[in-house]
ChimeraX commands (.cxc) that place a marker at each C-alpha (Angstrom):
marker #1 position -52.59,31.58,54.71 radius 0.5
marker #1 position -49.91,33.83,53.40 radius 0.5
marker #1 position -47.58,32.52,49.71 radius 0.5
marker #1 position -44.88,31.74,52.02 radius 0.5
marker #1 position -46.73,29.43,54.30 radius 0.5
marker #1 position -48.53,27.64,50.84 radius 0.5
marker #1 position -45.32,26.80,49.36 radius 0.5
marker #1 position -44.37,25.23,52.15 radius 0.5
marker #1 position -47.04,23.26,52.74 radius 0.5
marker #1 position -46.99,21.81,49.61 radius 0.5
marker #1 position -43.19,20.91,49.72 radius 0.5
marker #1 position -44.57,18.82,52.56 radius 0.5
marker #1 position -47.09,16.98,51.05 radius 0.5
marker #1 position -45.18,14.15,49.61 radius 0.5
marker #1 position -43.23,13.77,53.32 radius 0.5
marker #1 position -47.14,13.82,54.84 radius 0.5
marker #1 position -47.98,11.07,52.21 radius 0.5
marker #1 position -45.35,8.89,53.32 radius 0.5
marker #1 position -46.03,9.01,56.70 radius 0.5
marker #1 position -49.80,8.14,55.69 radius 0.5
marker #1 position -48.65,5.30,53.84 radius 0.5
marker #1 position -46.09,4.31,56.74 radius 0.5
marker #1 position -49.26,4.04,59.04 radius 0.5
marker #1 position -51.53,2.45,56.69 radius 0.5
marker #1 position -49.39,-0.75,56.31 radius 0.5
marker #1 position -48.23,-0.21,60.07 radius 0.5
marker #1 position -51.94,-0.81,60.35 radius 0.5
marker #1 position -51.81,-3.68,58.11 radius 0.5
marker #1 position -49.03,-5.52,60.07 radius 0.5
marker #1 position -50.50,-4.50,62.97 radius 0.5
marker #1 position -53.40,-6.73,62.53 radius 0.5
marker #1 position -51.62,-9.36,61.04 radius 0.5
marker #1 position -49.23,-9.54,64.17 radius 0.5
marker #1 position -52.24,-9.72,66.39 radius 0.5
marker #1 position -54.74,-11.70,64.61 radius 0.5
marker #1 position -55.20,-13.93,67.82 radius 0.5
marker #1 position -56.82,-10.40,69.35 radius 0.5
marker #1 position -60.74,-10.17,69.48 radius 0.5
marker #1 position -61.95,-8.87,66.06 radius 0.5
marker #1 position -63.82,-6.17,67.49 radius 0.5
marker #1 position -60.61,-4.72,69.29 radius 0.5
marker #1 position -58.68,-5.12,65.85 radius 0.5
marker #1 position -61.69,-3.66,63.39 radius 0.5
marker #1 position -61.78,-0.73,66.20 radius 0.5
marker #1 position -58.21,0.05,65.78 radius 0.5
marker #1 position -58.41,0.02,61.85 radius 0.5
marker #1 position -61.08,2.60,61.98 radius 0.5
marker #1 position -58.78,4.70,64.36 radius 0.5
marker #1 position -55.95,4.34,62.21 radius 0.5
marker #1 position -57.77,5.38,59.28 radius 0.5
marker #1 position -59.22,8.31,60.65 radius 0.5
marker #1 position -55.69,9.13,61.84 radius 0.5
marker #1 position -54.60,8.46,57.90 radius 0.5
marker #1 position -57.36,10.96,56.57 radius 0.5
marker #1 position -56.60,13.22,59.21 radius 0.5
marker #1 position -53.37,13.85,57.93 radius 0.5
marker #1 position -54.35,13.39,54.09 radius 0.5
marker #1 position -56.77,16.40,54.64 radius 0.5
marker #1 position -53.63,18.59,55.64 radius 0.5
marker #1 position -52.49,18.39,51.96 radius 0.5
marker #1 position -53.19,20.82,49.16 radius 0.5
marker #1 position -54.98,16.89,47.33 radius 0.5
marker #1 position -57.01,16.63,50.17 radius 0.5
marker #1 position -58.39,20.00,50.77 radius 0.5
marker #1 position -59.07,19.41,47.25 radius 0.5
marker #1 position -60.61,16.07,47.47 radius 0.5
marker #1 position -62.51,17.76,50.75 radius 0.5
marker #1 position -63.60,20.75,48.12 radius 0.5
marker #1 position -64.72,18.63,45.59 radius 0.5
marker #1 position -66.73,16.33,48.21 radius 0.5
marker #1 position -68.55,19.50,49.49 radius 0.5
marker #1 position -69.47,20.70,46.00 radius 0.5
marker #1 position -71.12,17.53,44.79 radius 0.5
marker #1 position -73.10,17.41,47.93 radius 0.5
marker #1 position -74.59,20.77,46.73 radius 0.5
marker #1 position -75.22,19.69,43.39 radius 0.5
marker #1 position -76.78,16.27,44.51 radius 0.5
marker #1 position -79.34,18.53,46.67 radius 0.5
marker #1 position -80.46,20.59,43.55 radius 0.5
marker #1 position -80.98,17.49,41.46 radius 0.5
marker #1 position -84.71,16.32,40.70 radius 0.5
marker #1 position -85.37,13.22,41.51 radius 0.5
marker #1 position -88.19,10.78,39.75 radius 0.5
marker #1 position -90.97,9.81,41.46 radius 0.5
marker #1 position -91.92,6.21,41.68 radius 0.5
marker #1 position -94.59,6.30,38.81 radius 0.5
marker #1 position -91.87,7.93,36.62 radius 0.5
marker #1 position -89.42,5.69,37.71 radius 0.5
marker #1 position -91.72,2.30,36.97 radius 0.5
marker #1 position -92.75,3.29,33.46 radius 0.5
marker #1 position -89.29,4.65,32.58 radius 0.5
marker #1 position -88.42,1.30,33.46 radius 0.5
marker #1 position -91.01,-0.51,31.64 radius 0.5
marker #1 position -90.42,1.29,28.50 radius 0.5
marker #1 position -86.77,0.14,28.52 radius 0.5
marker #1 position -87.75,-3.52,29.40 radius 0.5
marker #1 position -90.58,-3.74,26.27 radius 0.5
marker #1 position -87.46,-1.71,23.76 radius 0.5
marker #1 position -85.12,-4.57,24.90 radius 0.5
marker #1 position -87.64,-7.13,24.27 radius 0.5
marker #1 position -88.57,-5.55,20.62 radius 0.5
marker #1 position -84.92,-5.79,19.44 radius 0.5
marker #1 position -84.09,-9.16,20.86 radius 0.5
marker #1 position -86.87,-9.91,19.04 radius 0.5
marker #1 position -85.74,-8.00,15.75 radius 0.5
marker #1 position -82.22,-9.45,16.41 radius 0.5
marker #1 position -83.82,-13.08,16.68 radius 0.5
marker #1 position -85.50,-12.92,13.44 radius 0.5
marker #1 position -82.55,-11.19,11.51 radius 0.5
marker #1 position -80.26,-13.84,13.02 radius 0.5
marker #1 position -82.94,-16.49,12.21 radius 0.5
marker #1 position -83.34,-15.01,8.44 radius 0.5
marker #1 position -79.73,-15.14,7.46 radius 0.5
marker #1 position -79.32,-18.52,8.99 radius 0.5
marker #1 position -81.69,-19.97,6.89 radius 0.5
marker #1 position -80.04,-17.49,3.41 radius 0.5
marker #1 position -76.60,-19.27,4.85 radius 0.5
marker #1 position -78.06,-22.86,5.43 radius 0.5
marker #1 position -79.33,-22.42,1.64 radius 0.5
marker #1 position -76.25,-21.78,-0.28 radius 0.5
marker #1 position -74.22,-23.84,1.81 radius 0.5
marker #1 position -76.74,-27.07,1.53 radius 0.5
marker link #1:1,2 radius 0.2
marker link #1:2,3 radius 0.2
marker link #1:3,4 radius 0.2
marker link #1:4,5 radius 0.2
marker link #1:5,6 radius 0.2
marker link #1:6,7 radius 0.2
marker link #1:7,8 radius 0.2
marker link #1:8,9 radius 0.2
marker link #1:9,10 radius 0.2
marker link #1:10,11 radius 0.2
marker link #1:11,12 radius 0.2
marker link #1:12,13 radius 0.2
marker link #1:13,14 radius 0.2
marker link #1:14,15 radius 0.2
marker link #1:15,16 radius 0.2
marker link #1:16,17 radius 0.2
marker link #1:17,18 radius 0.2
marker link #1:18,19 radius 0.2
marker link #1:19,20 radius 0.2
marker link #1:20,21 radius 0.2
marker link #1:21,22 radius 0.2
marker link #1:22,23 radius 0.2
marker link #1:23,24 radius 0.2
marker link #1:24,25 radius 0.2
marker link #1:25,26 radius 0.2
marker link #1:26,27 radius 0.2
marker link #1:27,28 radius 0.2
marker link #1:28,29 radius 0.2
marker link #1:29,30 radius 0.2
marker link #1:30,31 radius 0.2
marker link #1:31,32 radius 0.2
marker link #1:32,33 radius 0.2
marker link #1:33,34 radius 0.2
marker link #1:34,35 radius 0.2
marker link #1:35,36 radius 0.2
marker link #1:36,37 radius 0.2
marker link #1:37,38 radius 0.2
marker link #1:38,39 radius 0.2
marker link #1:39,40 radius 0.2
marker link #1:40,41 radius 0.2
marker link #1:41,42 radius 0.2
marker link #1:42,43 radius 0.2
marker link #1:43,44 radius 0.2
marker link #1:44,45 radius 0.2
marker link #1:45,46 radius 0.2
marker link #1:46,47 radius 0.2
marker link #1:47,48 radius 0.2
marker link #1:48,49 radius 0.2
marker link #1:49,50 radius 0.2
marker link #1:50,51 radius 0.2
marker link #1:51,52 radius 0.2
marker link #1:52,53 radius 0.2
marker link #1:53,54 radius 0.2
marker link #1:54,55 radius 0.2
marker link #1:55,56 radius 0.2
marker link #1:56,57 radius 0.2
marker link #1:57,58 radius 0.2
marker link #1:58,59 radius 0.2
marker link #1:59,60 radius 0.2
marker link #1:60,61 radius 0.2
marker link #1:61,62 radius 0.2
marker link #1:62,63 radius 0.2
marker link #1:63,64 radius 0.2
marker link #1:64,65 radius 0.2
marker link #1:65,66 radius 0.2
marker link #1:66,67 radius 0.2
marker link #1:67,68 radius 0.2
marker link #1:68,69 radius 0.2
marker link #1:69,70 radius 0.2
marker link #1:70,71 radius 0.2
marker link #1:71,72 radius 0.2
marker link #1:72,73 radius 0.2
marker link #1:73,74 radius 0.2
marker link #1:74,75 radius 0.2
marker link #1:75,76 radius 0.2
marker link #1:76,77 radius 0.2
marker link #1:77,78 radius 0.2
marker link #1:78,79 radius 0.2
marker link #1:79,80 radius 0.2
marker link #1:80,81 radius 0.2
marker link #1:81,82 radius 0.2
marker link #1:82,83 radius 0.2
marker link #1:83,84 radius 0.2
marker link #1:84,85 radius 0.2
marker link #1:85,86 radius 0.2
marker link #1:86,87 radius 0.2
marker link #1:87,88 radius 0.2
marker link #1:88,89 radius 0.2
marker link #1:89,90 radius 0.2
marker link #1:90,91 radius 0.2
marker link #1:91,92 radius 0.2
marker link #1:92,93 radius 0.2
marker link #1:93,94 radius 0.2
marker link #1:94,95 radius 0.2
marker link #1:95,96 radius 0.2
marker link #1:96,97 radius 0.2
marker link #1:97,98 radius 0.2
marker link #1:98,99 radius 0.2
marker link #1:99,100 radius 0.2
marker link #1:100,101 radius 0.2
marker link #1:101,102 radius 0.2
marker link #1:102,103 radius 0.2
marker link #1:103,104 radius 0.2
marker link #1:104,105 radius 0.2
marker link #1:105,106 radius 0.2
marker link #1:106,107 radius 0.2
marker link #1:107,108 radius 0.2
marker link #1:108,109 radius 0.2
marker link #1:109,110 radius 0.2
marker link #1:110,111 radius 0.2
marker link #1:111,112 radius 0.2
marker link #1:112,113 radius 0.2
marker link #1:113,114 radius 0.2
marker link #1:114,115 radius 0.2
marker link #1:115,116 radius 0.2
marker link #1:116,117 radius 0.2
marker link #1:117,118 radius 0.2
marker link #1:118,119 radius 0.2
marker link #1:119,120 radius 0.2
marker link #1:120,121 radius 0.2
marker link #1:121,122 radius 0.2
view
């Protein structure tokens, strides 16, 4: 896509975001109007008008951004390590034993200056 072109696209993004919003509450009404219409028929159109919504938002310079961004994260998710289960369970009963500990520690502070307090007040 040539400069020309770009600039141009992106003096009609906020005109393609109106008309996204124009048919996401057309939507809305829509299926407000015709609540006595099977739910099925209504929950079908919804999904058809918001694939016709994204289809549009993807024509943008924010969502061929957005679409950039999704891409790269799916990369990224794929290189991450992942624990295993044993990992996972002790990880997990470390943290539940350190919680208990210092509820326990917090207990017996809480309990300690209680009684200092109950002492000097009578």
């Amino acid at each position: 896509m040539n400069a020309k072109t770009e600039t141009t696209a992106h003096k009609l993004d906020p005109l393609l975001w109106v008309v996204i919003a124009a048919i996401v509450l057309g939507g809305v009404y829509a299926n407000t109007i015709y609540a006595s219409v099977t739910l099925i028929i209504r929950a079908l159109a919804g999904v058809g008008i918001f694939a016709v919504a994204i289809a549009i938002a993807m024509q943008t310079a924010s969502g061929k951004s957005a679409w950039n961004l999704l891409k790269e994260g799916r990369v990224e998710i794929r290189k991450v390590v992942w624990p295993t289960q044993q990992e996972t369970t002790q990880t997990t009963l470390i943290v539940v034993v350190a919680v208990f500990l210092v509820g326990l520690l917090l207990w017996g502070l809480d309990s300690l200056l209680s009684f200092g307090v109950q002492a000097v007040i009578g």
